[in-house]
KETORKOL-186924 format. One record per atom (N, C-alpha, C, O): residue in one letter; x, y, z. Coordinates in steps of 0.001 Angstrom, whole numbers, plus 500000, padded with zeros to 6 digits. Example, Ala and Ser with C-alpha at 12.3 -4.5 7.8 and 13.67 -1.06 7.14 Angstrom:
<recs>
A513190494310507800A512300495500507800A513200496700507800A514236496681508465S512850497750507080S513670498940507140S512900500030507870S513409501138508039
</recs>
This chain:
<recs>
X628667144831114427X628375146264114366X628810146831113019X629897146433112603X628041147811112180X628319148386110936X629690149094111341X630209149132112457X630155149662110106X631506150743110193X630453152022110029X629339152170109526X631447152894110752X631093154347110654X631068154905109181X631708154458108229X630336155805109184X630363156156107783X631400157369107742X631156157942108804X632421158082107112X633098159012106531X632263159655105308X632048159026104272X631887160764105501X631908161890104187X632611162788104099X632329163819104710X633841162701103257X634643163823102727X634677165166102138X634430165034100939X634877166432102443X635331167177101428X633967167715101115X633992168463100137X632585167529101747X631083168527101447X631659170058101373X632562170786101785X630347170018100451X630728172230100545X629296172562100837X628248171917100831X629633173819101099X628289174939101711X628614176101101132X629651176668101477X628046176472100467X628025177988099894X627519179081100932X626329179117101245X628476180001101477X628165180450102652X628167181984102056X629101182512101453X626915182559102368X626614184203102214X627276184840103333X627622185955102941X627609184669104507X627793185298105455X629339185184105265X629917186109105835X630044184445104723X631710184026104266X631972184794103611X633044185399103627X630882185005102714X631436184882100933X632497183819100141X633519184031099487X632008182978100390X632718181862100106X632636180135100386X632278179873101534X632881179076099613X632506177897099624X633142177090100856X634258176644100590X632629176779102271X632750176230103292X633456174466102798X632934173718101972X634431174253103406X634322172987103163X634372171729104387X635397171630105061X633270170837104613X633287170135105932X633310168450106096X632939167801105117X633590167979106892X633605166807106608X632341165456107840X631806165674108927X632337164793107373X631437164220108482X631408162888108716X631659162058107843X630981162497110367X631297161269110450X629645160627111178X629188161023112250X629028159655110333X627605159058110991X628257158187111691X629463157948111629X627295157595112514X627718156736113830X627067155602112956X626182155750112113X627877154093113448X627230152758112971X625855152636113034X625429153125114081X625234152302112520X623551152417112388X622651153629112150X621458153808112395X623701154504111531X623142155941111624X621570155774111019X620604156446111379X621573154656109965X620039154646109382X618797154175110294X617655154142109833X619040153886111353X618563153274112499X618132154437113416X617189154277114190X618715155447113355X618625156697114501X618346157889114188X618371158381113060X617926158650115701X617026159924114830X617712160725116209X617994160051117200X617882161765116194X617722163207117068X619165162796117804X619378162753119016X620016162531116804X621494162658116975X622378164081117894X622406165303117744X622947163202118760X623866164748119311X624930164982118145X625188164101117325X625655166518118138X626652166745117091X627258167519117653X626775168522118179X628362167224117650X629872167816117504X630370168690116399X630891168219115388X630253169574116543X631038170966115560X632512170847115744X632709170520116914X633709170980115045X634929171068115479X635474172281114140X635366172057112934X636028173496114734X637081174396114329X638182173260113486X638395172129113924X638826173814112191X639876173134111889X639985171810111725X640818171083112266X638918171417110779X638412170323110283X638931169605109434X638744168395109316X640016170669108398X641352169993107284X642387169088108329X643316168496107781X642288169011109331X643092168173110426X642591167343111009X642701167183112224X641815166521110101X640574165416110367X641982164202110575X642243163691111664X642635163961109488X643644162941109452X644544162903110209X644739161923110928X645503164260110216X646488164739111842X645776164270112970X646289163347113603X644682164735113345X644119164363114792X643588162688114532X643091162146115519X643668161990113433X643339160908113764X641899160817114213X641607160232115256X641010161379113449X639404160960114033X638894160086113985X638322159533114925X638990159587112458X638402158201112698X638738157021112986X637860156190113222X640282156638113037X640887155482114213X640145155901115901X639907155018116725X639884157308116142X639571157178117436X638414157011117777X638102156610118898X637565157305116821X636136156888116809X635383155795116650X634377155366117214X636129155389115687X636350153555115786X636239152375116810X635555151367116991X637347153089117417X638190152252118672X636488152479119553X635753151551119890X636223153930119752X635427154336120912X633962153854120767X633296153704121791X633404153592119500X632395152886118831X632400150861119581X631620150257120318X633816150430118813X633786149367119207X633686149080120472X632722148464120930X634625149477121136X634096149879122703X633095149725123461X632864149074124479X632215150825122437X631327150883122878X631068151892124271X630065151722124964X632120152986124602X632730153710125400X631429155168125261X631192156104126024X630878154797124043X630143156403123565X629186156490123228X629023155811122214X628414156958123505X627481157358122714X626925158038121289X627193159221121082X625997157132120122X626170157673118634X625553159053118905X624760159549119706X626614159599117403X626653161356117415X627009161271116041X627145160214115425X627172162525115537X627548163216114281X628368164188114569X628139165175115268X629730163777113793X630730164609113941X630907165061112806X630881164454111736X631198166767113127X631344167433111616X632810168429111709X632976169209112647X633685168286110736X634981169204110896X634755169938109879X634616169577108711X634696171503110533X634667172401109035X635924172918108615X636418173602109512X636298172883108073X637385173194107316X637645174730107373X636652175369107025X638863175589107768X639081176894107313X639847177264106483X640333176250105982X640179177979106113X641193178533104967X642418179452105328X643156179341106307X642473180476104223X643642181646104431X642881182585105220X643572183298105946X641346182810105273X640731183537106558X641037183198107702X640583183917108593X641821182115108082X641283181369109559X641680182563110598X640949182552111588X642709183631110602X642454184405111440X641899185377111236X641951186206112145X641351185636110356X640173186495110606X638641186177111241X637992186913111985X638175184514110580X637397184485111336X637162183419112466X636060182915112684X638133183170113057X638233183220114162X638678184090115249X639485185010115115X637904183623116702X638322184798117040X637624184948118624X637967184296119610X636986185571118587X635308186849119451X635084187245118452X635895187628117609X633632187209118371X632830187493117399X632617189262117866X632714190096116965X632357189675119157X631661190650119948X633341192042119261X633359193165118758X634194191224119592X635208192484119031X636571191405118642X636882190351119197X637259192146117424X638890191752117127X639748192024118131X639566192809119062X640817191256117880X641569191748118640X642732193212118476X642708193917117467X643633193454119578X644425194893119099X645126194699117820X645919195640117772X645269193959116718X645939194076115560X644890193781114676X645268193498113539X643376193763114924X642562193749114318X642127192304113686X641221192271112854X642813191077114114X642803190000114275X641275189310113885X640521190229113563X640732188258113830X639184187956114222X638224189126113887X637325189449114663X638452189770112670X637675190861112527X635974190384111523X634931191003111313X636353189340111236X635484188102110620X634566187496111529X633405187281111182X635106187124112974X634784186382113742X632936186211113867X632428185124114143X632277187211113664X631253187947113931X630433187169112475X629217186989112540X631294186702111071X630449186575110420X630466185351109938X629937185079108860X631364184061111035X631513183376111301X630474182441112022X630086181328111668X630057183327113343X629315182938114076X627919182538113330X627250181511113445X627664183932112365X626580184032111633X626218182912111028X625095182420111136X627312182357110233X627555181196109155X626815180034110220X625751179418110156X627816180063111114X627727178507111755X626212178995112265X625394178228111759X625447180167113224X624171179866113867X622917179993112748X621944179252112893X622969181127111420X622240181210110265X622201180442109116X621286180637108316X623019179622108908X623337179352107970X623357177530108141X622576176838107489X624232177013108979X625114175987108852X623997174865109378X623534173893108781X623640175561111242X623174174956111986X621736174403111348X621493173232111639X620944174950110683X620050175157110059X620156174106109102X619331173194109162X621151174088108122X621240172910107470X621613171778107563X621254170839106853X622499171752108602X622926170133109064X621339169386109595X621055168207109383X620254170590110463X619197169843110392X618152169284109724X617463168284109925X618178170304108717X617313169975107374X617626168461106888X616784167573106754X619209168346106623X619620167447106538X620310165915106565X620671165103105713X620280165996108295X620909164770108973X620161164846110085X619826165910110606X619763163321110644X618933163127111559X619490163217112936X619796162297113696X619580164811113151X620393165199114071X619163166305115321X618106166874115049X619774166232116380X618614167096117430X619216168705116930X620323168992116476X618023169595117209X618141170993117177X618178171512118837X618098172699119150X618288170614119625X618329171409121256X619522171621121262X620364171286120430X619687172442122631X621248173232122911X622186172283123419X623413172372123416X621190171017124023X621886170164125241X622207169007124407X622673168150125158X622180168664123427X622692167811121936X623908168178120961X624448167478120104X624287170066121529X624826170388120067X626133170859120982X626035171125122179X627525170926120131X628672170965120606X629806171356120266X630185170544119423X630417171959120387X631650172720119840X632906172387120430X633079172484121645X634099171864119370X635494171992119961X636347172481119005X636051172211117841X637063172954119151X638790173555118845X639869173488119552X639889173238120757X641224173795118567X642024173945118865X642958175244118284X643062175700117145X643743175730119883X644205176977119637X643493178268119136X642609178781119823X643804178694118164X642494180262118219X641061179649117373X640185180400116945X641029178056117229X639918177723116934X639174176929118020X638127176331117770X639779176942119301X639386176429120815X638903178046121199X637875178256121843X639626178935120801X638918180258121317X637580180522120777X636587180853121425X637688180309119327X636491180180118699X635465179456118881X634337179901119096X635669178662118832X634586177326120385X634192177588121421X633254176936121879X634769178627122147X634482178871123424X633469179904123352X632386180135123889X634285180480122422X633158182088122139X631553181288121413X630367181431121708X632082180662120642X630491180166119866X629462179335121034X628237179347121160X630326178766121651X629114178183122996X629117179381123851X627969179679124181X629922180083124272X629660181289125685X628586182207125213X627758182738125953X628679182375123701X627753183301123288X626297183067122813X625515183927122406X626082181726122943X624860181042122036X624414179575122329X624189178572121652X624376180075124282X623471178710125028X622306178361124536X621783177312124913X621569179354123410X620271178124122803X620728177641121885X619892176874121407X621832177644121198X622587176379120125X623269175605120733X623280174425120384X624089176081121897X624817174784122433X625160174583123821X624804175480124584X625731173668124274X625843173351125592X626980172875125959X627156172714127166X628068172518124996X629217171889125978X630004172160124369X629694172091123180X631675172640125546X633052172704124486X634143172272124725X634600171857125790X634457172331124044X636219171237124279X636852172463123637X636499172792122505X638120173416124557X638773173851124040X640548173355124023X641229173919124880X641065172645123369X642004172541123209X643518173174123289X644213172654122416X644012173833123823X645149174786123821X644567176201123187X644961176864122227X643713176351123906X642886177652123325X643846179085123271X644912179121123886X643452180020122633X643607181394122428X643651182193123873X644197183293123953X643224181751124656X642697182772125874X643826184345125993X643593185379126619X644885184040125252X645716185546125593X644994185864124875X645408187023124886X644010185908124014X643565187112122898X643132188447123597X642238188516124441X643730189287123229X643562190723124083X643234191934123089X643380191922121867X642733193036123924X642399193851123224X643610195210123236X643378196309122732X644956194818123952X645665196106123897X647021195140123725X647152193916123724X647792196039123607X649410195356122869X649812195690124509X649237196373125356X651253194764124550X651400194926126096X652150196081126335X652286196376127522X652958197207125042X653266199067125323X652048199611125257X652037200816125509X651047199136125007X650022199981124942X649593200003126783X648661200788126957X649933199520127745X649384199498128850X648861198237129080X648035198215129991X649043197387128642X648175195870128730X647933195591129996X648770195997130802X646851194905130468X646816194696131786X645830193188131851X644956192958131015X646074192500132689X645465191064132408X643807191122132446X642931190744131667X643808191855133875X642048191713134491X641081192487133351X639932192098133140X641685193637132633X640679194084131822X640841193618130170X639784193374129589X641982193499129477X642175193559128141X642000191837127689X641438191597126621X642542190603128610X641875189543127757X640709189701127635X639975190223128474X640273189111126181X638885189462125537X637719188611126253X636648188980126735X638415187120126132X637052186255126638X637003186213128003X636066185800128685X637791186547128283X637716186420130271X637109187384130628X636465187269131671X637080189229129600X635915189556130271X634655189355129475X633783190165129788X634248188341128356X633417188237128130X632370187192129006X631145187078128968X633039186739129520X632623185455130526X632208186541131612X631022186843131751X633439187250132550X632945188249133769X631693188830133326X630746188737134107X631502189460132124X629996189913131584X628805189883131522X627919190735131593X628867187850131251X628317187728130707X627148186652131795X627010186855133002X626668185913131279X625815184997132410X625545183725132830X624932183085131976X625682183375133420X625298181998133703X624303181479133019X623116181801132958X625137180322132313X624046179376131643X623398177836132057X624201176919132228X622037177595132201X622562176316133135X622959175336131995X622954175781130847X623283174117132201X623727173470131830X624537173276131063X624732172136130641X625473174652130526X626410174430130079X627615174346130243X628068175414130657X628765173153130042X630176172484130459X631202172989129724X630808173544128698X631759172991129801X633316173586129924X634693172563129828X635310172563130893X635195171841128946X636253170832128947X637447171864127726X637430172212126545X638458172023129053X639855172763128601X640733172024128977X640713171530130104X641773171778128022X643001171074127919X644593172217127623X644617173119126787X645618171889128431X646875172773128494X648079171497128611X648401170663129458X648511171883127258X649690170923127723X650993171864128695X651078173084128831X651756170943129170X652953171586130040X654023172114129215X654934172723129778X654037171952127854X655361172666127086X654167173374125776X654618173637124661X653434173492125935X652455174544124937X653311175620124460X653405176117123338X653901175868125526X654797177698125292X655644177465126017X655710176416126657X656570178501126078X657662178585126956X657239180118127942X657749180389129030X656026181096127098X656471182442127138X655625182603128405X654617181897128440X655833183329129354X655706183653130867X655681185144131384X656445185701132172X654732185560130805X654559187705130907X654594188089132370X654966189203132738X654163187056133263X654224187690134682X655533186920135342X655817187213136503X656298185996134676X657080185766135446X657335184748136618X658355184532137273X656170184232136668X655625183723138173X655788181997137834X655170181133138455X656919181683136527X656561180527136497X655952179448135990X656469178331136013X654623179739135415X653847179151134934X653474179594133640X652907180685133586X653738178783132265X653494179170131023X652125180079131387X651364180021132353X652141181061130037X650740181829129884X649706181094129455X648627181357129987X649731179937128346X648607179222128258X647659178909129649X646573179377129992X648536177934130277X648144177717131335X647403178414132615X646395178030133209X648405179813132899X647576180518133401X646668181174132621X645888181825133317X646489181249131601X645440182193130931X644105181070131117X642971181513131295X644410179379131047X643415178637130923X642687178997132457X641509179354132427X643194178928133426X643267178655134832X642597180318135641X642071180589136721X642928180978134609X641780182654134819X640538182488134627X639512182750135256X640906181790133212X639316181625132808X638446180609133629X637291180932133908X638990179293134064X638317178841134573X637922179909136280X636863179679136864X638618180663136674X638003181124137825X637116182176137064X636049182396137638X637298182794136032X635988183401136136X634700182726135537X633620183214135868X634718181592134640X633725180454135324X633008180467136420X631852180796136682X634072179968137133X633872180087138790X632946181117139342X632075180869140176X633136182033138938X632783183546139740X631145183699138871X630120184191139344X631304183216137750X629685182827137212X628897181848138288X627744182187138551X629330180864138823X628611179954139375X628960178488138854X628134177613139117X630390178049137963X629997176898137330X630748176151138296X631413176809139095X630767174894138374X631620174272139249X632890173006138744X632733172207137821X633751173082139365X635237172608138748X635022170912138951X634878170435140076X635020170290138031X635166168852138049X633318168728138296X633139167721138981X632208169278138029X630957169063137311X630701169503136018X630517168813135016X630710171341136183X630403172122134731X632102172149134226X632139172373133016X633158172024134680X634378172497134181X635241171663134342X635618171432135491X635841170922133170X636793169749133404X638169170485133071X637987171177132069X639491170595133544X640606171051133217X641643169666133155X642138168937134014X641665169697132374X643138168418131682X644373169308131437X644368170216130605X645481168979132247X647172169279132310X647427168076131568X647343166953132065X647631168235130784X648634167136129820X650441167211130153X651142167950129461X650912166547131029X652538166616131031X653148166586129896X652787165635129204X654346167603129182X654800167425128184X654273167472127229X655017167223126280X652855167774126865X651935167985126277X652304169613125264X652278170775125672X652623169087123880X652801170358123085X651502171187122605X650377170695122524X651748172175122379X650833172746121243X650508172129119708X650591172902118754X650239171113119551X650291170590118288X649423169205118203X649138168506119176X649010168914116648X647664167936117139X648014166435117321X647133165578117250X649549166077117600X649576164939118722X649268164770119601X648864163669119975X649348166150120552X648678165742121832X647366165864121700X646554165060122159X647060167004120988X645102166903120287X644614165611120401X643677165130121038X645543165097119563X644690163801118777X644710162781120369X643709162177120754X645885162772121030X646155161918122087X645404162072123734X645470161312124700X644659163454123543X643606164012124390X642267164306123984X641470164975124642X641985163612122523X640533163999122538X639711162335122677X638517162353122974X640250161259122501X639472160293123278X638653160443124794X637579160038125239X639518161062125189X639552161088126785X638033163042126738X637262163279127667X638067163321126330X637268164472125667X635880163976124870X634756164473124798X636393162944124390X634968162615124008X633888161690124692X632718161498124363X634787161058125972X634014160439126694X633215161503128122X632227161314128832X633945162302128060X633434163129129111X632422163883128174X631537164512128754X632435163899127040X631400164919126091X630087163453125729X628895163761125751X630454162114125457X629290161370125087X629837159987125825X629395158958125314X630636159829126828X630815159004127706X629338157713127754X628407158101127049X629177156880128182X628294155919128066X628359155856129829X627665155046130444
</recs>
């Protein structure tokens, strides 16, 4: 079997940024052999080496565990919280106020050229988004918001507290997280999946008290309002508890094998 190919360090001159994108990419063995490739988008793409991508892609290639794809990590900068985020609104400190021209980049701009250029599919049920932390939020939002670009996300220790009120301002769970009511909002898509990961020491911090880190429950809201869309838990919605599992891209790196087989599993 050939080796995977690595391309380092590409740029994109992005109008919707204002500024030079930088991404990286991985062809599958025989990429010259294949046409109408699935692709993987990933948030926080300068953490190609931390997460260990291509030892794991390797391994999963030889294997033979996966199915060939095109993986692309875009790289963010000193914007990253701005544009990440919700695109639809920032958050109460004005957070993700970018987010919106982000989306733009990746659905006007990006998506558009990876096809021009790599023998990759343009359907929704081919194309794919993951992150981690407020770039798993950003993943979530870019597939929740844009089922004819994509169909399935991996959010990693996602953002889900992102809220729209400070907690003296009156904060309240059911209305002010952002994506939970963007999901209650919003609509059922068919075929699109849902793979969220929470490690057990992510946080320590616990606003209701009840016990259970906020990651966790914030992951575990969202998946019920999933739910309350119509998707179903262990078909459209995979939830991974990682024990001992930090916020940081060891456990990333040590939970996205297991993520990529449920995303191109064989």
């Amino acid at each position: 079997m050939k080796n995977l190919s690595v391309i380092k360090n590409q740029k994109f001159q992005s109008t919707f940024l204002c500024r030079e994108v930088v991404f990286d990419i991985v062809l599958p063995p025989n990429y010259e052999n294949l046409s109408n490739l699935k692709v993987l988008y990933m948030n926080d793409g300068q953490d190609f080496e931390a997460l260990k991508i291509e030892p794991i892609l390797t391994k999963l290639y030889k294997e033979n565990a996966i199915f060939s794809f095109v993986f692309v990590g875009i790289h963010t900068n000193e914007n990253r919280l701005k544009e990440y985020g919700t695109a639809s609104t920032p958050d109460y400190k004005g957070r993700g106020n970018l987010a919106q021209n982000y989306q733009s980049f990746i659905i006007s701009e990006f998506f558009p050229f990876m096809i021009a250029n790599y023998k990759v599919s343009s359907l929704s049920t081919d194309n794919y988004f993951c992150g981690f932390s407020l770039g798993g939020l950003s993943a979530m939002d870019l597939v929740w918001g844009n089922p004819n670009y994509f169909s399935k996300v991996g959010a990693f220790s996602a953002s889900f507290w992102w809220r729209k009120k400070a907690y003296e301002d009156g904060y309240d769970d059911h209305n002010d997280r952002i994506m939970h009511v963007l999901v209650r909002e919003g609509n059922y898509n068919a075929g699109q999946k849902f793979w969220l990961e929470c490690g057990t020491n992510d946080e320590q911090d616990d606003r209701n008290n009840n016990g259970i880190i906020d990651s966790i429950d914030d992951t575990l809201d969202l998946i019920q309002e999933l739910e309350g869309k119509g998707y179903v838990r262990n078909k459209d919605i995979e939830y991974v508890e990682i024990p001992g599992g930090e916020h940081n891209q060891k456990t990333w790196s040590e939970a996205m094998p297991q993520f990529l087989q449920w995303l191109l599993g064989k």
